[in-house]
C-alpha positions as CSV (number, residue, x, y, z in Angstrom):
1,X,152.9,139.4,114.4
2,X,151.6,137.0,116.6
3,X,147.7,135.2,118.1
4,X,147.3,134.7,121.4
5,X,144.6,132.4,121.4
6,X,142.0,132.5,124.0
7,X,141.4,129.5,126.9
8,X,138.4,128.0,128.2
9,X,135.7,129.0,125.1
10,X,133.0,127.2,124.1
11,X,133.7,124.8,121.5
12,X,131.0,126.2,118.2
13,X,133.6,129.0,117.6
14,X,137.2,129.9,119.0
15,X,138.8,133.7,119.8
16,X,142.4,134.9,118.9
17,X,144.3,137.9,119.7
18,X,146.3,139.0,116.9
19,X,148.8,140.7,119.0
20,X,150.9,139.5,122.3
21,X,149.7,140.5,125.3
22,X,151.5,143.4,126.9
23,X,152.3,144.8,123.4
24,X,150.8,148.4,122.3
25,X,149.7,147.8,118.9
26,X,149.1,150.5,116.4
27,X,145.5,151.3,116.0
28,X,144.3,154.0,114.3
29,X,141.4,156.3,115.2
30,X,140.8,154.3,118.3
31,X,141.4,154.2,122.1
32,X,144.9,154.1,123.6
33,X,143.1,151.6,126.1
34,X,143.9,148.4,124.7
35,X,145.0,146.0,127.9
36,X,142.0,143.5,128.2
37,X,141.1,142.7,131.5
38,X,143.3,139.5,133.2
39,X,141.9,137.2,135.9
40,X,144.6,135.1,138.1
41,X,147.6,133.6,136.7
42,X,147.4,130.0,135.2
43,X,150.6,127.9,134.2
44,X,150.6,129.1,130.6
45,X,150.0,132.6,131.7
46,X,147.3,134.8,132.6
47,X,143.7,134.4,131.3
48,X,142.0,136.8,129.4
49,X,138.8,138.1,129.5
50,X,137.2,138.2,126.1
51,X,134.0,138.5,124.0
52,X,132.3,135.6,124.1
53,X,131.2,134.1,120.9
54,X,127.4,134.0,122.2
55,X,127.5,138.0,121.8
56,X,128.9,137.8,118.4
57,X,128.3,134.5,116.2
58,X,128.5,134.2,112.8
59,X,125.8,135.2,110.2
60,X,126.0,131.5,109.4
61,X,124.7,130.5,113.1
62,X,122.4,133.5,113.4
63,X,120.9,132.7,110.2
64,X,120.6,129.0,111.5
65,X,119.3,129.8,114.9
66,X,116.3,132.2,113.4
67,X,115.3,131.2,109.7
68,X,113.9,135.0,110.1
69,X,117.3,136.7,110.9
70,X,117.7,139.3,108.7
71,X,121.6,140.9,108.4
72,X,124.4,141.8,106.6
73,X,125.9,139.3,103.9
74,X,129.6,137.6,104.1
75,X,133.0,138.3,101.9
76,X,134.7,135.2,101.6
77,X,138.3,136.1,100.9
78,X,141.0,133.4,99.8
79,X,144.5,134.7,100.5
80,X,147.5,134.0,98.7
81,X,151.1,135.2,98.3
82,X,150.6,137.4,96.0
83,X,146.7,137.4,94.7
84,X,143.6,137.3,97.3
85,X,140.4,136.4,95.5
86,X,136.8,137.1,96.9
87,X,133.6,135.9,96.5
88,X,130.0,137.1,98.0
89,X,127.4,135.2,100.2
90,X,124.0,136.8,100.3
91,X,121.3,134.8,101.6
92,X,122.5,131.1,100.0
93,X,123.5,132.4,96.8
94,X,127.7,132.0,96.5
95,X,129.2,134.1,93.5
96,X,133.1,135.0,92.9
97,X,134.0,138.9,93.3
98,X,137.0,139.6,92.3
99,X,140.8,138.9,92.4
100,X,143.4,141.4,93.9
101,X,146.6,141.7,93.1
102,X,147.4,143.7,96.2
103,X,149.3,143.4,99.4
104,X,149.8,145.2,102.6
105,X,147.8,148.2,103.4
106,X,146.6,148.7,99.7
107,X,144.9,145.1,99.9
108,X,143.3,145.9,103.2
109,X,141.7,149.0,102.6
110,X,140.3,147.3,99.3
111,X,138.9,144.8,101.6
112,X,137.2,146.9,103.5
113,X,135.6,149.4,100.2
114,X,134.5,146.2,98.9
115,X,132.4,145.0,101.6
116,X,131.1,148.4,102.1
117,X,130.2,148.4,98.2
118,X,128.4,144.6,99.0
119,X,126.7,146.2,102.3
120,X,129.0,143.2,104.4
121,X,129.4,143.0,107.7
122,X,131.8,140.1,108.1
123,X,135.0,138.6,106.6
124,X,135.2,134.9,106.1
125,X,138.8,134.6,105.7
126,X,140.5,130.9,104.9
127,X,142.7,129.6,107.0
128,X,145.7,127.2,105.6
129,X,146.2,123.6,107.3
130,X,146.8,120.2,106.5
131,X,145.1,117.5,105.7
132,X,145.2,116.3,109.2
133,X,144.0,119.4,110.7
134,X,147.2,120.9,111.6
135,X,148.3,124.5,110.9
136,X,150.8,125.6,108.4
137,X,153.9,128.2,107.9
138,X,151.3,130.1,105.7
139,X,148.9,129.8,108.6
140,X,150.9,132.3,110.6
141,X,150.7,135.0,107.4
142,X,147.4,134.6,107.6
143,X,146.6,135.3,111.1
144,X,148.8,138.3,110.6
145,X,146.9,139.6,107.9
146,X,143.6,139.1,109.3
147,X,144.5,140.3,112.7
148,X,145.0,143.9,111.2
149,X,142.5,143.9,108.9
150,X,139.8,143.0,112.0
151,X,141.0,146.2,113.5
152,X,140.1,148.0,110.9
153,X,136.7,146.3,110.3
154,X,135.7,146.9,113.6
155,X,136.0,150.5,113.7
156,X,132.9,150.0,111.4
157,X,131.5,147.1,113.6
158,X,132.0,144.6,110.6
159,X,133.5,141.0,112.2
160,X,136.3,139.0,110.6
161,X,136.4,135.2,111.1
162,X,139.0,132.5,110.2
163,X,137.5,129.4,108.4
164,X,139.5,126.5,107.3
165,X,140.4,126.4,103.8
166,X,141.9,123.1,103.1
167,X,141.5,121.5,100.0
168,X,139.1,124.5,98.8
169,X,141.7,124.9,96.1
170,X,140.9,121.4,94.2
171,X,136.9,121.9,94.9
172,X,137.6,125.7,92.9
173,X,139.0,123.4,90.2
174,X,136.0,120.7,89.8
175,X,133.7,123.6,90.2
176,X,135.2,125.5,87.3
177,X,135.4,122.9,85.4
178,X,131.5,121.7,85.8
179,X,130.8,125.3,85.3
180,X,132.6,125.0,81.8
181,X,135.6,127.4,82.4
182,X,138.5,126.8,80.0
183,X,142.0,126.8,80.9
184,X,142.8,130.5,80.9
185,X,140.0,131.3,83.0
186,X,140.2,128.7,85.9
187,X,143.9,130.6,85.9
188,X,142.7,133.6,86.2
189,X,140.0,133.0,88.3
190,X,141.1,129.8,90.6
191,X,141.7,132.1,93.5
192,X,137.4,133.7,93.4
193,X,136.1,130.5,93.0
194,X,138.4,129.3,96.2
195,X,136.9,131.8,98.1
196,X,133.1,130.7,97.3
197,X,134.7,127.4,98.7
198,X,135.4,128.9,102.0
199,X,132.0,130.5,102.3
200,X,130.1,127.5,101.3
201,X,132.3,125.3,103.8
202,X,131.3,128.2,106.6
203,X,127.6,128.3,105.5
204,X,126.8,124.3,105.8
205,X,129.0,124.4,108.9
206,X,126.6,126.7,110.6
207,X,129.7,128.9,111.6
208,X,130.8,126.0,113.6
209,X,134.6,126.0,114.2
210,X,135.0,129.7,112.4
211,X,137.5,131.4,115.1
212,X,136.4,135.0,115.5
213,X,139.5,137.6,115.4
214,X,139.2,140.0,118.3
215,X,141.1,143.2,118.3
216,X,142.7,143.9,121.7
217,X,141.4,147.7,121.6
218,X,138.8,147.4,124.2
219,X,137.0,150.4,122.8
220,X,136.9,148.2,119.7
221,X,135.4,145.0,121.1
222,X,132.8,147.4,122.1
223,X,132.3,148.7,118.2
224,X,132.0,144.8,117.9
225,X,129.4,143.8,120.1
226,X,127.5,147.2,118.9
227,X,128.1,146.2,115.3
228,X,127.0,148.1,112.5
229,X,123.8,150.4,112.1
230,X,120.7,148.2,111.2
231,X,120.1,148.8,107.3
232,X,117.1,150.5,106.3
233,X,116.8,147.4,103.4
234,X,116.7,144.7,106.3
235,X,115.0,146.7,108.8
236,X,112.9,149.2,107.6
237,X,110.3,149.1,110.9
238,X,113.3,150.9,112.8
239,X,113.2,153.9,110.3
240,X,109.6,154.5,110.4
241,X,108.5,157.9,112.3
C-alpha cells in the first residue's frame, strides 16, 4: 500500500492518503464515494482537496490552544515486526498499556477495543526515521498499517496521527532503568514504555509535525470532522434537560 502525501499544507501538521489516487480501496460499512475532489493539474499530478489540519488538530494543540479544552485522551502505539506496545495519555499523565503480539486485522481490531475501553479518540502512532530525519524501509510498513487502521477509526470519528519515533527506543531503556526495571522486564516491556516515548514527544511538541492520516472515503472525512459524540464525563452541560 501506498501515501499520497498532500501539497501546499500548513506547516504545524502534514496529511497523507494511505492509498493511490484513482484506486478503490476496500472500506467497510462506508460510502462507495471515495474520489476526493481534484483542482487543475500541477507537474507532479493533480492536487487534492483535503481536510485541513485547522478542522482537526491534535488533542496536543487543542489542549495547548485552550488550557480549558476538555476531550478524549491519546493511545500511543509503538509498532514493531512482530509486537506493538501501547501506552495511555490522559491529561499529562503517560503510563504503558499493554504489548500485542498481533498482526494484521487481529492487531487492528485490538487497537480499536482498546481505545474504546480507554474512552480515546486518537492514535498517536510512531513513525520510523533516521537520525537525520529521513524515512525508513520500515517507514513504508508503517504507513500501511496506519492507513487502514484510520479507516476504521474514523467510522467512529476517532483520528490517527503519525509521530516520529526515533530514538524513543533508547529513552524506553533509561526510563526503565530509572524506574528500576530489571532485565526481564525492560524485555518484556521495552516496546509500552516506547510508546509513552512517542506520546510524550507529541505532547511537549504541541502536536507540531504529527501528520494526520486521512482516509480517502469522503463520507469518512466527514465522520472525521464530526468526530465522536461529546462524553457525558467531559461535557455534562450538553446532557442536561
Amino acid at each position: 500500500m501506498y501515501c499520497q502525501r498532500l501539497a501546499a499544507l500548513p506547516a504545524q501538521t502534514d496529511l497523507f492518503l494511505p492509498f493511490p489516487i484513482g484506486t478503490v480501496p476496500k472500506v467497510r460499512n462506508a460510502s462507495t464515494s471515495i474520489q476526493l475532489p481534484l483542482t487543475k493539474n500541477r507537474k507532479n499530478g493533480p492536487r487534492i482537496s483535503a481536510i485541513s489540519t485547522d478542522e482537526i488538530p491534535p488533542n496536543a494543540l487543542r489542549r495547548k490552544r485552550d488550557p480549558n479544552w476538555r476531550g478524549g485522551f491519546s493511545v500511543g502505539v509503538d509498532l514493531g515486526m512482530s509486537r506493538t506496545g501501547l501506552a495511555l495519555s490522559k491529561g499529562f499523565n503517560f503510563r504503558p498499556l499493554t504489548v500485542l503480539n498481533l498482526r494484521g486485522q487481529k492487531l487492528e481490531d485490538q487497537l480499536l477495543e482498546i481505545a474504546k475501553q480507554q474512552e480515546a479518540d486518537e492514535f498517536i502512532v510512531g513513525l520510523p526515521k533516521s537520525s537525520d530525519g529521513k524515512e525508513t524501509p520500515q517507514s513504508n510498513k508503517v504507513r500501511s498499517v496506519a492507513g487502514r487502521l484510520a479507516v476504521s477509526a474514523a467510522q467512529r470519528g476517532w483520528r490517527v496521527y503519525l509521530q516520529d519515533e526515533n530514538g524513543t527506543s533508547i529513552e524506553a531503556t533509561d526510563r526503565m532503568i530509572n524506574v528500576g526495571l530489571g532485565k526481564s522486564d525492560r524485555q518484556s516491556k521495552v516496546d509500552a514504555y516506547a510508546a509513552v516515548m512517542v506520546l510524550e514527544r507529541y505532547f511537549s511538541m504541541s502536536g507540531e509535525g504529527t501528520e494526520l492520516v486521512v482516509p480517502k472515503n469522503l463520507d469518512l472525512q466527514d465522520k472525521l470532522r464530526r468526530g465522536p459524540p461529546k462524553d457525558i464525563d467531559f461535557y455534562p452541560e450538553d446532557y442536561e434537560d
